[in-house]
NUVEX-328264 format. One record per residue (C-alpha): x, y, z; residue number from 1. Coordinates in steps of 0.1 Angstrom, whole numbers, plus 5000, padded with zeros to 4 digits. Layout:
NODE / c1 / c2 / c3 / num
NODE / X / Y / Z / NUM
...
// end
This chain:
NODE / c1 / c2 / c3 / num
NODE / 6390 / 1391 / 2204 / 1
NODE / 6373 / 1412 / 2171 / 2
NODE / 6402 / 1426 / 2148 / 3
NODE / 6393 / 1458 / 2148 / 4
NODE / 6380 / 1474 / 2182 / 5
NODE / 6359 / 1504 / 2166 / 6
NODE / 6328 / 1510 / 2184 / 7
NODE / 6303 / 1533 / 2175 / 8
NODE / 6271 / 1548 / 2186 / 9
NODE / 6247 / 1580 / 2190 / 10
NODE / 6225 / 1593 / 2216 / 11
NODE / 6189 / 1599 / 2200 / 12
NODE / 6182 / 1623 / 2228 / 13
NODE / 6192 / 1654 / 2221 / 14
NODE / 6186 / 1672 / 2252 / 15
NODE / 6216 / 1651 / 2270 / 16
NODE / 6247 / 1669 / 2272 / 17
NODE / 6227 / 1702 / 2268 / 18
NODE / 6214 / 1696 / 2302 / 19
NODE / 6244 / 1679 / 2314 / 20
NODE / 6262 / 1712 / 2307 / 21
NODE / 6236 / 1733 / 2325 / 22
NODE / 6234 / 1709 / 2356 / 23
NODE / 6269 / 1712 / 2361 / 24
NODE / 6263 / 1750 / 2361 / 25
NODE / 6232 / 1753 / 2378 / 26
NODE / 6253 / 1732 / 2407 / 27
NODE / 6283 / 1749 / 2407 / 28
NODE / 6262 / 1785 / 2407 / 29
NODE / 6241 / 1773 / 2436 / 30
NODE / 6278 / 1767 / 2457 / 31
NODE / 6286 / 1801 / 2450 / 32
NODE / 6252 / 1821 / 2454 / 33
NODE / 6236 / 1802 / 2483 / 34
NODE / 6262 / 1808 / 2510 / 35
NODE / 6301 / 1814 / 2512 / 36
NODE / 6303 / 1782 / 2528 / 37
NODE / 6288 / 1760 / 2502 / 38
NODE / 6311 / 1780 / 2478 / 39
NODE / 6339 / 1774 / 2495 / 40
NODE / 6333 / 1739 / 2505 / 41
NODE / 6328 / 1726 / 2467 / 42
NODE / 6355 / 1743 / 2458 / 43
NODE / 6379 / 1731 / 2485 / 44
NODE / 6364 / 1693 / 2473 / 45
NODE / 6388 / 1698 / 2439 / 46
NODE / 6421 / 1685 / 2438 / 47
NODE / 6442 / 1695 / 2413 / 48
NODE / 6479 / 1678 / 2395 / 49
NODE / 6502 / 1708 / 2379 / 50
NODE / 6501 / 1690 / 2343 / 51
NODE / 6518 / 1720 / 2322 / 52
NODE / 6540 / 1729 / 2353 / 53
NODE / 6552 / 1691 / 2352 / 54
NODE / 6554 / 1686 / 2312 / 55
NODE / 6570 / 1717 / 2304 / 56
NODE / 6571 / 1727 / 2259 / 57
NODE / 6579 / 1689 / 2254 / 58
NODE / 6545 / 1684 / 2242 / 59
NODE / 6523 / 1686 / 2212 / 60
NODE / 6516 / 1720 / 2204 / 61
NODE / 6487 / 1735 / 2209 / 62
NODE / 6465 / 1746 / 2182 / 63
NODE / 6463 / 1784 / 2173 / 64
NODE / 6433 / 1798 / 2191 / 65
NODE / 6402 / 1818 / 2167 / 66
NODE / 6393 / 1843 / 2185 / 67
NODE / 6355 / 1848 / 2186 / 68
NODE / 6336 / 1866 / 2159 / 69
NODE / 6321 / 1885 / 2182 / 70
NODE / 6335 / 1892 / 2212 / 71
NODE / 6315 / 1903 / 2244 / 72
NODE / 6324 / 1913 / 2282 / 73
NODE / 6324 / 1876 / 2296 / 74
NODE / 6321 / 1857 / 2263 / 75
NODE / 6320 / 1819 / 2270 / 76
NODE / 6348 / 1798 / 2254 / 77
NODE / 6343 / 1784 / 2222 / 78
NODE / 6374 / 1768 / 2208 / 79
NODE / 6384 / 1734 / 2203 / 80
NODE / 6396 / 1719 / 2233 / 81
NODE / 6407 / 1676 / 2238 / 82
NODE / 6402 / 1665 / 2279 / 83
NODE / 6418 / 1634 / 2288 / 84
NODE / 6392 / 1616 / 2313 / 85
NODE / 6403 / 1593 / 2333 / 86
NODE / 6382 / 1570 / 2359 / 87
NODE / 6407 / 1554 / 2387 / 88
NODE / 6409 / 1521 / 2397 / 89
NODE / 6420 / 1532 / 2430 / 90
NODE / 6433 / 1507 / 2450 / 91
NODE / 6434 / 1529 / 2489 / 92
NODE / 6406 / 1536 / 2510 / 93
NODE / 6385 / 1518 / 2529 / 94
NODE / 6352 / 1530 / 2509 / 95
NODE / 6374 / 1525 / 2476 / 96
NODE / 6380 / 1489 / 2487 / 97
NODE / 6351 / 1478 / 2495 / 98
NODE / 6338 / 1489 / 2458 / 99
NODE / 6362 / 1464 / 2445 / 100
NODE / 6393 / 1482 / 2445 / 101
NODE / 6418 / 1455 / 2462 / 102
NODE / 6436 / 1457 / 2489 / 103
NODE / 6471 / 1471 / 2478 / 104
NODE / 6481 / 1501 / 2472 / 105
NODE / 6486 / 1527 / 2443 / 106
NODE / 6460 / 1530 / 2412 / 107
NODE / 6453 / 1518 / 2385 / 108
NODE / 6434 / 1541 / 2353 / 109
NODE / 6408 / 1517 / 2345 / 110
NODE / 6392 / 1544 / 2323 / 111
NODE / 6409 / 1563 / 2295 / 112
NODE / 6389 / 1585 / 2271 / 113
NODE / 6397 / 1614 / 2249 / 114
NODE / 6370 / 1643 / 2247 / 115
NODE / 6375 / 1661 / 2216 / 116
NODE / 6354 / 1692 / 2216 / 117
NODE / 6347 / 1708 / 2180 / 118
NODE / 6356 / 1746 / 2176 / 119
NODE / 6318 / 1761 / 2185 / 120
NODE / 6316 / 1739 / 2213 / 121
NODE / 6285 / 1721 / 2188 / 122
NODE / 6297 / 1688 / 2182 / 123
NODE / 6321 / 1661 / 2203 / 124
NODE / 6344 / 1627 / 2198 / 125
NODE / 6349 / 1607 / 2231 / 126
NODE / 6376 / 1584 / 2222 / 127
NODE / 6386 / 1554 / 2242 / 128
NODE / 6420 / 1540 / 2250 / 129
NODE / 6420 / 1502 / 2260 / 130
NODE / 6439 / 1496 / 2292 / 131
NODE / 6455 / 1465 / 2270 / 132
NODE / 6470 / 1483 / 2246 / 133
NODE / 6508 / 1481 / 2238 / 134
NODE / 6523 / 1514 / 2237 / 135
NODE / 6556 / 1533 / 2239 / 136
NODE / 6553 / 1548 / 2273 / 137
NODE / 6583 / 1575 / 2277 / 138
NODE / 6598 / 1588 / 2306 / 139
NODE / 6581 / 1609 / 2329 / 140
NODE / 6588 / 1634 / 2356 / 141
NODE / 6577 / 1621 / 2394 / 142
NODE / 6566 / 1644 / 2417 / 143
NODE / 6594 / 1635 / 2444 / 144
NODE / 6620 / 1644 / 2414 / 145
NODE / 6636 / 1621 / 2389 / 146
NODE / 6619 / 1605 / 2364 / 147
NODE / 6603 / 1571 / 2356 / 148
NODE / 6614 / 1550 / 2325 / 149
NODE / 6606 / 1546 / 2292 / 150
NODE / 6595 / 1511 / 2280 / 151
NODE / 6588 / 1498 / 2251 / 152
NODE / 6556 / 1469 / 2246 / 153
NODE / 6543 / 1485 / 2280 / 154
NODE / 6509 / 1482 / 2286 / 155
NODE / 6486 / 1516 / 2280 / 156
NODE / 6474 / 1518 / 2320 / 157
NODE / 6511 / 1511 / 2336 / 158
NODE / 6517 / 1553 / 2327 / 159
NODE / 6488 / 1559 / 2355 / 160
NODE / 6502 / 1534 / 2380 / 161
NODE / 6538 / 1547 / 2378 / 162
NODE / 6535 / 1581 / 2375 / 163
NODE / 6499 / 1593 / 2382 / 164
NODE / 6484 / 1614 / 2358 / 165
NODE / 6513 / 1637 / 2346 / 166
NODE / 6524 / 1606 / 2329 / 167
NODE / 6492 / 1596 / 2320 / 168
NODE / 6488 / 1626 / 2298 / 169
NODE / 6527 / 1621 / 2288 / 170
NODE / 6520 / 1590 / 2273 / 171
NODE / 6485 / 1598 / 2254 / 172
NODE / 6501 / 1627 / 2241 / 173
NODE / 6529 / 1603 / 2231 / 174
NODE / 6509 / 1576 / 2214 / 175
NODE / 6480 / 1601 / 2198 / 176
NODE / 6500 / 1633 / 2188 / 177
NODE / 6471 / 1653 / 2201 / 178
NODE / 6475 / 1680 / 2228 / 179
NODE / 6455 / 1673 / 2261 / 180
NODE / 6444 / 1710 / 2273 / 181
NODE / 6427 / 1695 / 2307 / 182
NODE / 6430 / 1666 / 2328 / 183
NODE / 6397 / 1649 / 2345 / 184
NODE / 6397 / 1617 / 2369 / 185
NODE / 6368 / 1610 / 2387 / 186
NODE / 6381 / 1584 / 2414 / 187
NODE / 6359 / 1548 / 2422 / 188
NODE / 6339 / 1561 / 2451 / 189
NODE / 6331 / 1591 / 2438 / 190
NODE / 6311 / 1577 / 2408 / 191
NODE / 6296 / 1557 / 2426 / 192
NODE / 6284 / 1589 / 2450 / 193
NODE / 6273 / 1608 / 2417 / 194
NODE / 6254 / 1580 / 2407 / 195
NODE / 6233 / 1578 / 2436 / 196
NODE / 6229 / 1615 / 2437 / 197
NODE / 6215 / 1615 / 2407 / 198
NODE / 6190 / 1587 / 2423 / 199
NODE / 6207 / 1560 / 2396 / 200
NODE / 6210 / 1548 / 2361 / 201
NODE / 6189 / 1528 / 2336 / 202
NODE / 6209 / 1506 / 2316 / 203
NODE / 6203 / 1475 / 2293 / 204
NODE / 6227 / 1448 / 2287 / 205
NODE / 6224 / 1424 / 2261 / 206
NODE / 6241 / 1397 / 2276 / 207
NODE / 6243 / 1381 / 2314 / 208
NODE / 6269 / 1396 / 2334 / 209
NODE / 6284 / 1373 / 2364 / 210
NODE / 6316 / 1390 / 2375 / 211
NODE / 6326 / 1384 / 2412 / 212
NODE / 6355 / 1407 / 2407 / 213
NODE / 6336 / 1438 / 2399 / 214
NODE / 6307 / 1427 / 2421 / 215
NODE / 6284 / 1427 / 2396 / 216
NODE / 6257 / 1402 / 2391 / 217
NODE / 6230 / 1411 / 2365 / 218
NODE / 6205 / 1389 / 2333 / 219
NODE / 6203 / 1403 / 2300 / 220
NODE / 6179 / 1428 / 2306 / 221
NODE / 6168 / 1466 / 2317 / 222
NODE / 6179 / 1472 / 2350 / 223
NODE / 6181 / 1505 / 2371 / 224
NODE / 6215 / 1508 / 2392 / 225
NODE / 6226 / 1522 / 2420 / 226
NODE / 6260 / 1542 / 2425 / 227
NODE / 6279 / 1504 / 2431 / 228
NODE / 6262 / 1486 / 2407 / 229
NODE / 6270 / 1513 / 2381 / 230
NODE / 6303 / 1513 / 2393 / 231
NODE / 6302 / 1474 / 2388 / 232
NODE / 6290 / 1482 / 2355 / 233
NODE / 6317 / 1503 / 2343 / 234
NODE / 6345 / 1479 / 2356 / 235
NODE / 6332 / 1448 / 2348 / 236
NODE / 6354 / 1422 / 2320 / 237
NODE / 6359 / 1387 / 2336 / 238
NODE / 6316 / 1383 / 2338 / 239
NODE / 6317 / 1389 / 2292 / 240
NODE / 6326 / 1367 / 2271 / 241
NODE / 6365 / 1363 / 2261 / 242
NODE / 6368 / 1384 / 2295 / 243
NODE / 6376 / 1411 / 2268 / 244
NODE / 6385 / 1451 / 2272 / 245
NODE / 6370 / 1460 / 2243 / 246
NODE / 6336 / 1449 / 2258 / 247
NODE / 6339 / 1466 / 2284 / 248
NODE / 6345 / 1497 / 2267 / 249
NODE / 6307 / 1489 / 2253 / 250
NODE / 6294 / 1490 / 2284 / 251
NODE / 6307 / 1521 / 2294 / 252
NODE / 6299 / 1539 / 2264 / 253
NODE / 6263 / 1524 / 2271 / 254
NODE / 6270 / 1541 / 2307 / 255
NODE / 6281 / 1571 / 2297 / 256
NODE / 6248 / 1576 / 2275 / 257
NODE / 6222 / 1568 / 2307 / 258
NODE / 6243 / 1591 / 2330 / 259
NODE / 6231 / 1616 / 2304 / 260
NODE / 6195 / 1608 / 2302 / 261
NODE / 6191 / 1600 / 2342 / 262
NODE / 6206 / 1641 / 2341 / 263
NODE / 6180 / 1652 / 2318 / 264
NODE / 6151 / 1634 / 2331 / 265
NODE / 6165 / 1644 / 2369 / 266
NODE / 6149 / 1679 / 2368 / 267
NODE / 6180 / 1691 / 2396 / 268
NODE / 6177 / 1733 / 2388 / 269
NODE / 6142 / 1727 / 2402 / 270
NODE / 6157 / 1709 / 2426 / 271
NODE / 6181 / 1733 / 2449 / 272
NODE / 6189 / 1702 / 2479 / 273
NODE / 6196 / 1673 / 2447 / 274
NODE / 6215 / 1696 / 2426 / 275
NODE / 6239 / 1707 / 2455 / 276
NODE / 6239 / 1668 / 2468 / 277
NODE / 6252 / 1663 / 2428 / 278
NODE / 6273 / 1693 / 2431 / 279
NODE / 6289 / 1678 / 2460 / 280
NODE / 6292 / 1643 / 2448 / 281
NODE / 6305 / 1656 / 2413 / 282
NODE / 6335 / 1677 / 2428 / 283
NODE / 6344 / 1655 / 2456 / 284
NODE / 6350 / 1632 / 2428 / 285
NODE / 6372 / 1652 / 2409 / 286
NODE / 6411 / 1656 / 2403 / 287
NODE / 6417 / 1678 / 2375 / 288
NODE / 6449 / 1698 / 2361 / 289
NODE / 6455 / 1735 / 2376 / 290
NODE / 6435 / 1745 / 2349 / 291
NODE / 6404 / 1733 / 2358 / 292
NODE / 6402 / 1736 / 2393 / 293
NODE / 6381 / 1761 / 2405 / 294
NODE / 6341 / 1767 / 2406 / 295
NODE / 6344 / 1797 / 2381 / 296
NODE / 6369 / 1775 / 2357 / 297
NODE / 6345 / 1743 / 2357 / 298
NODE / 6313 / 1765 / 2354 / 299
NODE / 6328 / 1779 / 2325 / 300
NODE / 6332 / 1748 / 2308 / 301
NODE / 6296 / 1738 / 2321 / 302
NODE / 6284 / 1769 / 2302 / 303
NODE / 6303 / 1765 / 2268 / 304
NODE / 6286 / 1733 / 2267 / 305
NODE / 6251 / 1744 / 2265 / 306
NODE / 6241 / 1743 / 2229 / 307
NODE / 6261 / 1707 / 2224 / 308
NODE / 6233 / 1681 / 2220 / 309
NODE / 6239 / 1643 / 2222 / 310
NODE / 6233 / 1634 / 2185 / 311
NODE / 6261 / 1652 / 2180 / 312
NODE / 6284 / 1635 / 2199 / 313
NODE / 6302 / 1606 / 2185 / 314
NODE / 6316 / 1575 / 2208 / 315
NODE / 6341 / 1554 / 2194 / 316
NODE / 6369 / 1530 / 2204 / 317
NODE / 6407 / 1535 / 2193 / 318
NODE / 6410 / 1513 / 2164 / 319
NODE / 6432 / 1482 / 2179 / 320
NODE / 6442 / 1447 / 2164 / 321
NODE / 6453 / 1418 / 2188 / 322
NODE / 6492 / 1421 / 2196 / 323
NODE / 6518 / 1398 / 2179 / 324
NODE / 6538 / 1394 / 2210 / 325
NODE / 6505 / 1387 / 2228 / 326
NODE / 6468 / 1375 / 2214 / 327
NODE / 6457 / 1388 / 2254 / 328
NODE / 6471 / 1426 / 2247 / 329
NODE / 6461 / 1450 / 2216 / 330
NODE / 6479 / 1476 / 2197 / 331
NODE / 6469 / 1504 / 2175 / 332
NODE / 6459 / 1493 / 2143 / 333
NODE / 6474 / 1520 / 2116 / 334
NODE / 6469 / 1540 / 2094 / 335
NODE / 6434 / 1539 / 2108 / 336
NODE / 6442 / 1548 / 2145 / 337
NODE / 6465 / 1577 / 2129 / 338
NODE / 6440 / 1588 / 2106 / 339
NODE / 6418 / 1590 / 2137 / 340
NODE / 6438 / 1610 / 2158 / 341
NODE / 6448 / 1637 / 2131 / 342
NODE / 6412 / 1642 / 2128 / 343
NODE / 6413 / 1653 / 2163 / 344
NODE / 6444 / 1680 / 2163 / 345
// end
């Protein structure tokens, strides 16, 4: 396993997350203007976890908000704003299971990544957390009342699998200092449905992957994937060499960036039966906090994101270094991984 587990890249197409942020839009508009039951049907297919309700003022504070220079009747936000995104190794459901899931029960957040949207809405950090890493994870509230404990040494994804998402965000507020203003997991099958919505992904590995766990099966090479293979893509470890998290995180940085480019060259505006199929896949797939759960709330992040093009959008990898207790497990490698968060508050 390398030292250091900073990973770095830029998308060299800048139309990217411009027409990400207009697709999303465009999809959720369509729900609302075509007819009341398309409306209402996407935006019954959001679930939603009380985050603030459940977290209460023991949290990072949140910045102080600028208001705009110049205000209008419906002005689209601006500010800063940090999203925790979280994909979920789910581990219920038949459809879920036969992606690879397993056959117990619970989850598992096999995906952590910290969005950091720059005040101006211009310029982006994604950020991710390896599922390996060795944190304090503190005591969170359960939804059926009490708490769970605090542990010291506990690996980064446990906080997901013992208290779903309220302690996810507990403990990435805990390790990073950084308030998370919204919550975002997009569950196993329903990436897999957005991929194939979107008709697939191009993606280019530079190495053979062979991973019977994830399902995945692929040479060195450009391939186009469906919504499983993708999914196989995003999930795979045992198939790389070293089996390592860190490489995986690669890949779905590499991921991420096609998803992007398959959007812009999908022309789905012109397209009113794809773009409410993507619509459809996109918020079945969703679970965000109470902040983010409505058509109008998610179309008016969609819209702040127009003008934010790919080349200014960084990707990186928490910087880690192998455990002491464990040459298997990582932990944040300071002052860097401080250094990196602060940047980010």
């Amino acid at each position: 396993m390398a030292a250091r587990g900073v990973q770095e890249g830029r998308d060299g197409r800048r139309r990217g997350f411009k027409v990400a942020g207009l697709a999303l839009t465009g999809a959720l508009l369509l729900g609302a203007g075509a007819a009341g039951w398309a409306y209402w049907h996407l935006n019954g297919n959001i679930k939603s976890v009380d985050i603030d309700g459940a977290l209460g003022d023991d949290r990072p504070a949140r910045p102080v908000a600028v208001p705009p220079a110049s205000p209008s009747a419906s002005p689209v936000p601006t500010g800063a704003l940090n999203l925790l995104v979280l994909g979920s190794d789910s581990r219920s459901g038949e459809e879920n299971r036969e992606l690879g899931g397993g056959d117990s029960g619970g989850a598992r957040s096999d995906t952590a990544m910290v969005v950091h949207l720059d005040a101006g809405r211009t310029a982006a950090t994604v950020v991710s957390i390896p599922r390996d890493t060795l944190v304090e994870r503190p005591a969170c509230p359960l939804p059926s009342g009490g708490t769970t404990r605090a542990a010291s040494g506990a690996m980064f994804n446990t906080a997901y699998e013992l208290g779903g998402p309220v302690c996810a965000v507990k403990t990435v507020e805990s390790l990073t200092g950084v308030r998370m203003d919204h919550y975002v997991e997009v569950d196993f099958s329903g990436f897999a449905d957005l991929v194939d919505a979107l008709g697939g992904v191009t993606v280019t590995t530079d190495v053979d992957i062979d991973d019977d766990k994830s399902h995945l099966h692929l040479d060195a090479g450009t391939h186009h994937l469906d919504g499983t293979e993708a999914l196989g893509l995003a999930r795979t470890r045992y198939g790389l060499e070293g089996g390592s998290d860190l490489a995986r995180i690669e890949l779905q940085h590499k991921l991420v960036k096609a998803l992007l480019e398959q959007i812009s060259a999908t022309d789905l505006l012109a397209d009113p039966a794809r773009l409410y199929q993507v619509a459809d896949a996109l918020t079945g797939s969703l679970t965000t906090d109470t902040g983010l759960d409505s058509l109008g709330e998610l179309t008016n992040l969609g819209r702040s994101l127009g003008d934010l093009d790919a080349d200014d959008v960084r990707t990186l990898t928490m910087p880690v270094l192998p455990a002491p207790s464990d040459p298997n497990r990582v932990v944040a490698d300071q002052p860097d991984a401080a250094e990196l968060w602060e940047s980010l508050r």
